[in-house]
Residue, then its C-alpha position, 0 to 999 in steps of 0.5 A: x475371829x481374826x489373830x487380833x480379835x483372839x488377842x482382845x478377847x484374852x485382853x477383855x478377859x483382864x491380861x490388859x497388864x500384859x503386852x499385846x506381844x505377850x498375848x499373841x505369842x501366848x495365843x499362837x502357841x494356843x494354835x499351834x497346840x490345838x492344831x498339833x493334838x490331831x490329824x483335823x481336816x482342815x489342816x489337809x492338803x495336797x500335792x502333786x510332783x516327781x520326788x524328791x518333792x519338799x513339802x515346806x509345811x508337812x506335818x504327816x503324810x496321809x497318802x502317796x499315789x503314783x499316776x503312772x502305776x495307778x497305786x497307792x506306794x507304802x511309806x517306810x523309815x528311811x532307816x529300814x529302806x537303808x537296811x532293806x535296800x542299801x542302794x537309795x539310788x537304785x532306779x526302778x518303778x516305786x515301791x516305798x516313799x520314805x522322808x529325809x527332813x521334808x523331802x519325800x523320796x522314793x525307793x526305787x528312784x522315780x520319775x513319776x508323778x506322784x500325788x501327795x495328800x498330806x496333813x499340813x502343820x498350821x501356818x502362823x497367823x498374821x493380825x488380820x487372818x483367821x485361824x483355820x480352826x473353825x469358829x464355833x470352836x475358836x474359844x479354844x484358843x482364847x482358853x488356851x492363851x489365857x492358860x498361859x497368862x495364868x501361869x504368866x501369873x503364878x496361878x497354877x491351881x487355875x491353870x491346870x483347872x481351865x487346861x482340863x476345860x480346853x483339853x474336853x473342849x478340843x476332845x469335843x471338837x475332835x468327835x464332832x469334825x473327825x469321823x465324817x465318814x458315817x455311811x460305814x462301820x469303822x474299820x481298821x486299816x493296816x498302813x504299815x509294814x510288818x516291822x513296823x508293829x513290833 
């Protein structure tokens, strides 16, 4: 469904007292909301460049490879580089990416190229674009706009009842697109480094 169906669902739904601009600001931050809750697939991205690279739509970082290493480079807080390694400008082959804002930098100072997949932050939506939520889970976020026409409307006990029916729909969602790996057990991989567990 397109940004403006999703507003005429809600409106069908009996908010036709409320402005239109109400019910898409109510269902945008239903989006933003579902899309925040877990690291989706469809909100993967990737990309390439020498650091410092600004990623404008960087939600987390999943992976940072060096081609000319041929490796996968750790992350670590830019405080605990600081405190390791004083000299953010030292240059070098890299060992660590950290960020400043959305800035992905490197310690040592890099010109290599690195490849960067990256989990985005959803993009606002325009009238006539689709969510990236896949559509037979889009009722989500009519359910969550209309959570907030409820308590637009002072009904909060109702409210809290549907938000407990989005919230199950969104944990259903996740079970059903986020392991897709099913060829082996699950493990646990450690992605951090040892301070980083304390």
């Amino acid at each position: 469904m397109k940004r403006s169906e999703l507003i005429q669902e809600v409106i069908d739904r009996g908010y036709n007292f409320l402005p239109t601009a109400r019910i898409g600001t109510f269902v945008d931050r239903s989006y933003a909301a579902i899309c925040a809750r877990y690291n989706w697939p469809f909100l993967e991205g990737s990309i390439a460049g020498k650091a410092p690279l600004e990623i404008t739509d960087l939600g987390v970082i999943l992976t940072v490879y060096d081609s000319a290493q041929e490796a996968v480079i750790e992350g670590m807080d830019r405080r605990e580089v600081e405190h390791y390694f004083p000299n953010l400008e030292e240059e070098g082959e890299p060992r660590l990416w950290y960020l400043e804002n959305i800035s992905l930098k490197t310690y040592p100072v890099s010109s290599d190229e690195l490849q960067v997949r990256y989990q985005r932050v959803a993009p606002a939506l325009a009238e006539s674009e689709e969510p990236l939520i896949p559509e037979g889970w889009q009722y989500l976020i009519v359910d969550g706009a209309v959570v907030y026409c409820l308590k637009d409307d002072d009904e909060r006990e109702e409210a809290r009842a549907l938000q407990a029916d989005v919230n199950q729909g969104v944990i259903e969602m996740m079970q059903a697109l986020i392991p897709r790996n099913n060829q082996n057990a699950g493990t646990v991989l450690r992605t951090g480094t040892a301070g980083t567990y304390l």
